[in-house]
N, C-alpha and C positions, 0 to 999 in steps of 0.2 A: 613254820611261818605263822605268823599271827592270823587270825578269823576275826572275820566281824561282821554281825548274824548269818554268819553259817558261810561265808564268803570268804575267799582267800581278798588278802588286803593287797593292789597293783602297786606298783612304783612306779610316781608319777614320770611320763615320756618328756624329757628336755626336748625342747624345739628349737634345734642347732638354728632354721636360718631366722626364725623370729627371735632368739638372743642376737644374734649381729645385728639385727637393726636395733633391736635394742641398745648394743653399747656404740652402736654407730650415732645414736640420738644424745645419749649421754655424751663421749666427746664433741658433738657438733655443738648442744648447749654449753658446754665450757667453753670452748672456744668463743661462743657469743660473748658470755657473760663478761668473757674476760676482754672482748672487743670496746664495751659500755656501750653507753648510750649517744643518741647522736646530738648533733651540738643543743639543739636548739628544738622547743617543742615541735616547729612546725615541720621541721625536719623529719622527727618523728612522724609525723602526721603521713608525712608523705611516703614515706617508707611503708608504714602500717599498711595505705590502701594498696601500696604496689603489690601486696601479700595477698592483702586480702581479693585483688583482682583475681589470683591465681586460684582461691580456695575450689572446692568442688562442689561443695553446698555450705547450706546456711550452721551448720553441725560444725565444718570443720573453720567456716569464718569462728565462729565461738570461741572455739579450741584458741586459734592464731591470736583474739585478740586479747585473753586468759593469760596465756603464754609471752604476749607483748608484756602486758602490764607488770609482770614478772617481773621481766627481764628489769623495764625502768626501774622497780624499786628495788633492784638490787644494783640499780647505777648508783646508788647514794644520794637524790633526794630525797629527803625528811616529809611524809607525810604525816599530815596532824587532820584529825578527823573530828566534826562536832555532829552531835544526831543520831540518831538512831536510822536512816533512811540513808545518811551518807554513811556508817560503818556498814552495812549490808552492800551496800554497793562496790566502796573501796575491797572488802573483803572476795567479793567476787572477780573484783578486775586486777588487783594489786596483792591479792593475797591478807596474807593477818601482821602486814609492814607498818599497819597505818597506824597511830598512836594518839588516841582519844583521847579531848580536852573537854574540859566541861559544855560551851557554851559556843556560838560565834565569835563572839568576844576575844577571847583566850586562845581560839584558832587565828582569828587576825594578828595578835598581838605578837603570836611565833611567826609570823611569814617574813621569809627573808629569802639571800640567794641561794640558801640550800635547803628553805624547808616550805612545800608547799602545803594549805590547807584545802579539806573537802568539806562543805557546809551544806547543811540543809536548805532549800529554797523555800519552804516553809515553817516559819517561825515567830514567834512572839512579837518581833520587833523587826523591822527590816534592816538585817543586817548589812545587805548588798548595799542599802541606802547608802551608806558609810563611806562606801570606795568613791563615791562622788568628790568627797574631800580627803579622798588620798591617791593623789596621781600615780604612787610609786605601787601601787596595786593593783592586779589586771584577774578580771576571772580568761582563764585561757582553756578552759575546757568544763562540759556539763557532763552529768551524767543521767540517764540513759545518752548514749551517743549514737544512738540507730534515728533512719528518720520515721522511725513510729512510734518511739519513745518520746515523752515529754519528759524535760529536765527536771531533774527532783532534788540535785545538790549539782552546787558550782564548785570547781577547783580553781583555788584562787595563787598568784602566785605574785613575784616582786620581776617581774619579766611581762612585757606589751606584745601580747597576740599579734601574729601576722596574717594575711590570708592565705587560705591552701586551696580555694579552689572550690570549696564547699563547704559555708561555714553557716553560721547561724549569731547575729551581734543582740547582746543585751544590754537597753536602755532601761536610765529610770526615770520618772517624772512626781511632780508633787501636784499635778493638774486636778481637778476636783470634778472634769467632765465624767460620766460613763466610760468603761468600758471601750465600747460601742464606737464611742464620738471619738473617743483618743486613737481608735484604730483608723477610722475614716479619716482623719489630720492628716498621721503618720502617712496615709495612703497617698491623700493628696501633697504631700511632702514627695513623694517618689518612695516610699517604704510597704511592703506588706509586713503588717505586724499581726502579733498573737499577745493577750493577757498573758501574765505567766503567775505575780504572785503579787497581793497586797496586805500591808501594815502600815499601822504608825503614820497613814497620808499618804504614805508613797506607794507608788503602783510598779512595779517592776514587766516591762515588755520584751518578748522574745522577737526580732527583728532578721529576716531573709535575708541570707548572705553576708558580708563581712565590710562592716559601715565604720570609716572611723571618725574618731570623738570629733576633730577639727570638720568633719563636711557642715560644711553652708548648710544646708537644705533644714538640718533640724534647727537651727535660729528659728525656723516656724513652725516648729510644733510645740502641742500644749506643754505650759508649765511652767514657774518661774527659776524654781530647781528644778534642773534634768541634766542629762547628759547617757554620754556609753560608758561602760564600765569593763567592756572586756567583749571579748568575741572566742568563740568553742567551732570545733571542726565538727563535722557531720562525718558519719563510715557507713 
């Protein structure tokens, strides 16, 4: 038998009942796979937290939600990614599915009903500005998606956000107040808001919970252009 320094070399011990869970895991993800995905983002959403209720720690929520993202991009929608902050992120949640475009631009330009984009919230130009004037575009989810994570790319898509229950809506406005003053408005509007991103005039707001574009209430707040552009679920 072969030596190696001065050692007899072992043959590695299979571990008969950690291979059954092992191919117990492999057919249970086929069977997902081959299940797809559920109708509708929000569906998903709600699915995700039912799991994630069950997790045992903050380790194996990770695992669960690694393994979601998965699963989605192998249900066949097309993700298109712009940024360098949103390829990291897609990468971690979605795997290396996501297929890089140069710019915001060129991510918008793909979005349809089967291809969603993930874009950077910080950029040259306010891209988010744009969905203002295009109704058939909804950002339906941020990423970080935890509530101590600040969004740092929005996934945008040709589908209108629902609520789940825990969400988080993003506004934009062309107001010229502070910071400060645009939050104290929104406030006395009935909104708790947060800064999130500025370019180009436009100030982009992260908004408490799931607000949509038609409520009365923002008619008074600042800004001549403004509106919501989409709402993302919290986990």
């Amino acid at each position: 038998m072969a030596r190696k320094h001065g050692a007899l070399l072992e043959e590695p011990r299979i571990d008969t009942d950690r291979l059954k869970l092992d191919q117990a895991l492999i057919e249970a993800l086929t069977a997902r796979l081959a299940a797809g995905s559920e109708a509708t983002p929000d569906a998903s959403t709600l699915a995700l937290r039912a799991l994630l209720a069950e997790a045992d720690d903050v380790h194996q929520a990770t695992m669960l939600r690694a393994l979601w993202g998965r699963i989605e991009a192998h249900a066949g929608t097309v993700l298109v990614v712009a940024g360098p902050t949103a390829g990291l992120l897609a990468a971690d949640r979605f795997g290396l599915s996501g297929r890089a475009v140069a710019d915001a631009d060129a991510a918008l330009a793909r979005v349809d009903a089967a291809t969603h984009a993930l874009i950077d919230v910080a950029a040259p130009r306010p891209w988010w500005g744009r969905l203002l004037a295009r109704p058939d575009l909804h950002v339906i989810a941020a990423l970080p998606d935890d509530r101590r994570g600040v969004p740092a790319a929005l996934r945008v898509a040709a589908v209108p956000p629902g609520p789940t229950g825990e969400d988080r809506t993003f506004w934009v406005t062309d107001a010229r107040l502070g910071d400060a003053r645009i939050v104290e408005a929104l406030a006395a509007c009935g909104f708790a808001a947060r800064p999130l991103a500025a370019a180009g005039g436009l100030k982009l707001f992260m908004v408490a919970g799931y607000v949509q574009a038609e409520d009365g209430r923002l008619s008074a707040a600042p800004g001549a252009l403004k509106g919501v552009i989409g709402a993302a679920p919290l986990f």
